[in-house]
C-alpha positions as CSV (number, residue, x, y, z in Angstrom):
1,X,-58.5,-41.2,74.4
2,X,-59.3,-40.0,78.0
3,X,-58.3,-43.0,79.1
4,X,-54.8,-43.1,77.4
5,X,-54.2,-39.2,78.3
6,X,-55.3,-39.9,82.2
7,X,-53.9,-43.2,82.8
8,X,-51.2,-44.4,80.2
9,X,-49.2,-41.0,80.5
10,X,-46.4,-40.6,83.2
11,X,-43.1,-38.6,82.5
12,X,-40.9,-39.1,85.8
13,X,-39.6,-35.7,86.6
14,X,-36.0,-36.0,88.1
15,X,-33.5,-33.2,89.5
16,X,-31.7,-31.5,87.1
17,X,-28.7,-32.9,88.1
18,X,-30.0,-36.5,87.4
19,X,-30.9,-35.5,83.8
20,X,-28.5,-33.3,82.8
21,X,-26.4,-36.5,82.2
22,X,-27.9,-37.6,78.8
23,X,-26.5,-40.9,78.9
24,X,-28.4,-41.8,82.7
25,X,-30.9,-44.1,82.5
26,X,-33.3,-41.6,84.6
27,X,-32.2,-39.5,81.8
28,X,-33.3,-41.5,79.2
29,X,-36.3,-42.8,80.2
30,X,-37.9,-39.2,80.7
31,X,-37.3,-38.4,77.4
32,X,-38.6,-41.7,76.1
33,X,-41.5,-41.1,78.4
34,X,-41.6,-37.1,76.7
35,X,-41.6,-38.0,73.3
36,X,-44.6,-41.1,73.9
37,X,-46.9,-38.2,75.2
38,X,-45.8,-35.8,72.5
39,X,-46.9,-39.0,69.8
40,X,-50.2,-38.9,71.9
41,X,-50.5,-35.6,71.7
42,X,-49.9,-35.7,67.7
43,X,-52.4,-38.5,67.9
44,X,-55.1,-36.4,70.1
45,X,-55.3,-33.6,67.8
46,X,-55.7,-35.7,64.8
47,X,-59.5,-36.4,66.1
48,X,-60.3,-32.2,65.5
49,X,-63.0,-32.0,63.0
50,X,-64.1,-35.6,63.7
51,X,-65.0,-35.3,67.7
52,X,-65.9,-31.5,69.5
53,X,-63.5,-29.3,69.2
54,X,-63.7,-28.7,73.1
55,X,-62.9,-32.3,73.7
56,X,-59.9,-32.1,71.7
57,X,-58.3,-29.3,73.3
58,X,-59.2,-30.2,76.6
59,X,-57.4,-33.7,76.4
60,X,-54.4,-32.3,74.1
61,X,-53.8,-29.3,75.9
62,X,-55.1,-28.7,79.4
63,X,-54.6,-32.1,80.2
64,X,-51.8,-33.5,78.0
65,X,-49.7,-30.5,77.5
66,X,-50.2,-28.5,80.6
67,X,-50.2,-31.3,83.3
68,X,-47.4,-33.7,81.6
69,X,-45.0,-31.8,78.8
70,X,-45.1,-28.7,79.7
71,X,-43.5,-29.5,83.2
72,X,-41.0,-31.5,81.5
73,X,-40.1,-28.8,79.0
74,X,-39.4,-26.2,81.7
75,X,-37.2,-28.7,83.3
76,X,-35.0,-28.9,80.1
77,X,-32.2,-26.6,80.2
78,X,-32.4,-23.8,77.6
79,X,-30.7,-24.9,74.6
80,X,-31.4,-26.8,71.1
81,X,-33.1,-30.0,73.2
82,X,-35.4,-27.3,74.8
83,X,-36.3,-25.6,71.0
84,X,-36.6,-29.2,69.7
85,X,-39.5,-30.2,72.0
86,X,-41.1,-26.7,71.5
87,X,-41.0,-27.2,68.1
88,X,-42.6,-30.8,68.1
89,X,-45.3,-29.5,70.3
90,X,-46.3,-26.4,68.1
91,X,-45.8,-29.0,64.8
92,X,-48.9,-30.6,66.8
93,X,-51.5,-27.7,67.1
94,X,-54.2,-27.3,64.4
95,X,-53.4,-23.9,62.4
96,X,-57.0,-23.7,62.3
97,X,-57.4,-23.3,66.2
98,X,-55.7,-19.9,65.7
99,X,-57.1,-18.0,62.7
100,X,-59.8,-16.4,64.6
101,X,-57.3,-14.8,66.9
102,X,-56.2,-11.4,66.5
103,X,-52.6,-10.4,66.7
104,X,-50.3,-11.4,69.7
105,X,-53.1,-13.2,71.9
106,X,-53.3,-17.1,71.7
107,X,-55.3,-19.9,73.2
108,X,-56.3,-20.0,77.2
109,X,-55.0,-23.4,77.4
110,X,-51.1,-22.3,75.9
111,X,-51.2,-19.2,78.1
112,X,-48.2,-21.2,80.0
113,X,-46.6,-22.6,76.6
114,X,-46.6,-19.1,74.8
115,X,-45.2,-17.7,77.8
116,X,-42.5,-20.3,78.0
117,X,-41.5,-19.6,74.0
118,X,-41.5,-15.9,74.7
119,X,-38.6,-16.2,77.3
């Protein structure tokens, strides 16, 4: 999985201008690229339980989500495609990861992602 997250994952990040254009090539191959790590994310978290929980969240979230999606996602402009990768993301997570926290705090590693869904 290290291997995958480290070397397999690469999302191009493009001006604004270049992607903006849904039907651009650029354009489309960024969000192929997005929605390949978010499967590998989906597929990261499937191994809590089995392998250390610390493991888990390092790949999935510090590495995964913080270095590669995150970046894209606050590249997208605000709007329904911007909710629709949130969403997909959150689907992800573990509800089990967060039933020991208390109200409004969250995870180290989604300090960036919650503040992101805040705004």
């Amino acid at each position: 999985m290290k291997k995958s997250v480290e070397e397999d994952v690469f999302i191009p990040l493009y001006p604004k201008s270049t992607v903006e254009d849904k039907s651009s090539l650029r354009s489309k191959f960024q969000e192929r690229r997005f929605w390949s790590a978010v499967k590998l994310l989906s597929n990261v978290v499937l191994w809590d339980g089995i392998v250390q929980e610390d493991k888990v969240r390092d790949l999935g979230l510090s590495k995964l989500l913080n270095r590669y999606l995150l970046l894209n996602i606050l590249n997208t402009p605000q709007g329904p495609d911007n909710i629709e990768k949130c969403n997909k993301v959150v689907a992800c997570l573990p509800e089990r990861w967060f039933q020991d926290l208390k109200g409004g705090s969250t995870l180290p590693e989604l300090l960036n992602f919650s503040q992101h869904l805040l705004q």
